[in-house]
Structures are given as structure tokens and as C-alpha cells.
N, C-alpha and C positions, 0 to 999 in steps of 0.2 A: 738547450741553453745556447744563447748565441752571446759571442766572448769578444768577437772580433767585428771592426765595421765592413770591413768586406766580406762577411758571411752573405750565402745567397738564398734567401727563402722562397716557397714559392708566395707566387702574387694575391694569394687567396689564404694566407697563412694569417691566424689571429696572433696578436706582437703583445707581448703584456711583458712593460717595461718595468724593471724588479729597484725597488726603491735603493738610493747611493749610500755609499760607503759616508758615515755622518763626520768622520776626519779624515786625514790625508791617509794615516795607517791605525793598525790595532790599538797603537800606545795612547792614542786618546780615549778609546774607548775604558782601557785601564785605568788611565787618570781620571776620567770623569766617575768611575766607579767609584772610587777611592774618595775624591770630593765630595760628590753623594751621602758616604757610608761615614767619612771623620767629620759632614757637615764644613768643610772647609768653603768658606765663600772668598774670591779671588776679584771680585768685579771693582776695579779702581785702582788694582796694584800691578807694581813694575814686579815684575818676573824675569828668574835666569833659570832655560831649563839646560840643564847640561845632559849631554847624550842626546842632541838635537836629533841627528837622523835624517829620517825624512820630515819630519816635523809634528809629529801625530800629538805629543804632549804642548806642544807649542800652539797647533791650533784648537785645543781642547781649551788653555791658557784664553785664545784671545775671545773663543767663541763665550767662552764664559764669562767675559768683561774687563776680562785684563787692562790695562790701560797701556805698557809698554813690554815688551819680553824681549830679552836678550836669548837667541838661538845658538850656543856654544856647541863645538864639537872639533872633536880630534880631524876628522874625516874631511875630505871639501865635496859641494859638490850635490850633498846628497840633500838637501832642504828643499820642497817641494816648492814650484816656482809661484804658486798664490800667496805663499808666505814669504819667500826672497823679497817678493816687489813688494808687502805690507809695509807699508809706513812705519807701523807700531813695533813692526821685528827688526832689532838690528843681529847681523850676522857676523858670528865670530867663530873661523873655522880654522883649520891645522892649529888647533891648541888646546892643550892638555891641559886636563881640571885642576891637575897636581901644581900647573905652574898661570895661576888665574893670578891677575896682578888686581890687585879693588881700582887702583887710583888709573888704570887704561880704560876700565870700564865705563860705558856711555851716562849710566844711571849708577845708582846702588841700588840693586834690590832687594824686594821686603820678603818674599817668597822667593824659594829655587826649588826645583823639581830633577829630580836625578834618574836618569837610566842608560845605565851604561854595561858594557860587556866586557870580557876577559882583562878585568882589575876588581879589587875591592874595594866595596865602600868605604870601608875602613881608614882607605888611602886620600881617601876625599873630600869626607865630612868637615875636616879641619881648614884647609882650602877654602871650599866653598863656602863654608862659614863666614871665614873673617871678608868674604867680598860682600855680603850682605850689610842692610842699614841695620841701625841698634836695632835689635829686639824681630829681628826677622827669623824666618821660619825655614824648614825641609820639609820637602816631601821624596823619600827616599825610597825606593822600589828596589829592592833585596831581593835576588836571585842567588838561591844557593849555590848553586853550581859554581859561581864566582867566589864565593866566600868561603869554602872549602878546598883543602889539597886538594889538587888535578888528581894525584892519585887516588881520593876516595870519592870521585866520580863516574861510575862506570857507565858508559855511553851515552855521555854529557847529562846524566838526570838523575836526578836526587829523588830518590824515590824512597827514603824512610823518613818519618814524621820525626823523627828525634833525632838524626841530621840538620833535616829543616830547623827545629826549633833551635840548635848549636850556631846556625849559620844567621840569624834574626838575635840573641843573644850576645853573635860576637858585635854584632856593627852595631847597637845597642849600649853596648858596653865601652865602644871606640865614641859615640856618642856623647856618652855623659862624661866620658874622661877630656871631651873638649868644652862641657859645660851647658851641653845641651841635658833634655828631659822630654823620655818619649811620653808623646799626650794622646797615643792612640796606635791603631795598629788597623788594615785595611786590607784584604784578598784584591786584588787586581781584576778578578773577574775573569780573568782568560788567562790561561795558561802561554808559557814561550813556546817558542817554534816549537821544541823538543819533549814537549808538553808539562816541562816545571812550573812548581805552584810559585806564585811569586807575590809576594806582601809589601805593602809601603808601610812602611814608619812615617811618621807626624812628629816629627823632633822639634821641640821652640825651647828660648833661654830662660821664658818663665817657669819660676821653681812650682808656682804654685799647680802649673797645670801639670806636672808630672801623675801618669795612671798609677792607686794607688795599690794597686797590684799586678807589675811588670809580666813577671812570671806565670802567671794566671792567667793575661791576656796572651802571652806568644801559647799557654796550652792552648786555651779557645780557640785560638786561629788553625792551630796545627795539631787537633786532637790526637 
């Protein structure tokens, strides 16, 4: 396997070039999983994903027809540069989800997509909520490790299903207490670095699309 362009083969070596990474990083692969599986179709709408990163949910966002995404993130620096320069991305870095003002923002958007590390959803649903247009949606990617005391994480991974399903109940529950209603529940398809299971929530403000067995869905996911 050759990794690097100045690798030296010999001249008589047959070359089979191994097909590209289809986003910038994992986290589109996740999102698109997830899209797939809740049937979410995003093609025409303004998007905010928060926990931009390098930008993996973001070009997962445009590759699927997005029309505009907002790339927020605490961090600077780190959004991959075919998305910096996109037209359709505007980038908003050193700032924190907790303190998203609606009326700075370029757009309102109808969709936001969330993944973010060492804070809780919990802390953010409401935030990000109120910068959304009427009747806009989440797509929230719940990692327990985050949503659980540091103390009852031993070597950053959640590793009992009835954890898992404690930590998919809390932010769930921080959810509907902002007047959202989860309308779905999604496996990420890949595991994080440290190999935790991680699930998006489908959160929107219509009553009627609430699943009509919450607890039944977080067991399915997390037998």
C-alpha cells in the first residue's frame, strides 16, 4: 500500500489506484447513513451543521443538494479547504453553540445537524433550535460517552447497551422539554474513534410526526 507521493516503486510494478474517501472525513459517511435510514431528503434546503470540523457532515449536506449550509464550530481552522472556498458554505468559527445568536446569522435554517464532543446535547438542542426557521428540523448524533458522568465512562466507551439507551433518553427527553418530538432514531453506521455506538435523533416541532413508541425504538436500536 502506498500512502505517500514520494513513495518509490519499482518501474515494472502494476499501480491499482484504490477508489477516494467519498467526503472529506467519516462524519459524512454517518450522516449519509442516517439520511438513507430516516429517509430524510435535504436537496434545496439551507442547512447549519454544528460541530463542523473538518467538514464531513457538511459536505455530505451539500453533496446531497443542499442549497446553502452554515459550517459553525467552536474550533478555527479545521474545515477542509474545498468547502471553505464553496460559495454555498458560509463559515462561522471560534463559537459556541450554546451562544448562536439567529438574528447574526446569514440565513435561518430549515435543517441543522449536530456533532459535537465533550458537552452535551442536552446543552444545545435549545440554542440551536431557536436559530432555525419555523417548523425546522435536527439531526442529532448522540454519543454517549458525552452524555453520561465522566465518571461512568471507563476508557472513554460506553460499552453497556442500557447506558446507551440512558444516554439516547436523556437528550430525548431535553428534546421534548424544548418542544421538539423525536420522528425517528438512526445507527450512524460507524462507530467513533474509540469505537462507541453512536445514533442520530430526528427531532422536528410537528406533533403529529412524533414515533409512536419512543421507548421501543431507543430498545431496537440498543438491544
Amino acid at each position: 500500500i502506498v500512502a505517500r507521493p514520494s513513495e518509490q516503486v519499482e518501474l515494472d510494478a502494476e499501480l491499482l489506484v484504490a477508489e477516494g474517501r467519498p467526503y472529506v472525513s467519516r462524519g459524512g459517511i454517518k450522516l449519509a447513513n442516517a439520511l438513507d435510514s430516516l429517509k430524510v431528503e435535504v436537496g434545496g434546503l439551507d442547512c447549519l451543521d454544528v460541530g463542523a470540523s473538518t467538514g464531513g457532515f457538511t459536505d455530505c449536506l451539500l453533496q446531497r443538494g443542499a442549497a446553502r449550509v452554515i459550517a459553525l464550530d467552536v474550533a478555527h481552522g479545521q474545515l477542509d479547504w474545498s468547502l471553505r472556498s464553496d460559495h454555498r458554505v458560509s463559515v462561522i468559527e471560534r463559537t459556541n453553540a450554546r451562544e448562536i445568536v439567529p438574528d447574526s446569522l446569514p440565513f435561518r435554517p430549515v435543517l441543522a445537524t449536530i456533532d459535537v464532543s465533550f458537552i452535551s446535547l442536552t446543552k444545545l438542542i435549545g440554542p440551536v433550535g431557536a436559530a432555525l426557521a419555523t417548523g425546522g428540523e435536527t439531526l442529532a448524533m448522540v454519543k454517549p460517552q458525552f452524555e453520561l458522568g465522566r465518571g461512568r465512562v471507563s476508557g472513554g466507551v460506553v460499552r453497556k447497551a442500557r447506558e446507551r439507551r440512558e444516554a439516547l433518553r436523556a437528550v430525548a427527553g431535553a428534546a421534548m422539554d424544548q418542544g421538539y418530538v423525536v420522528a425517528g432514531l438512526a445507527s450512524s453506521g460507524l462507530p467513533g474513534p474509540k469505537g462507541n455506538r453512536e445514533t442520530f435523533l430526528h427531532l422536528a416541532g410537528d406533533q403529529a410526526r412524533a414515533l409512536a413508541d419512543l421507548e421501543a425504538a431507543i430498545a431496537a436500536i440498543e438491544p
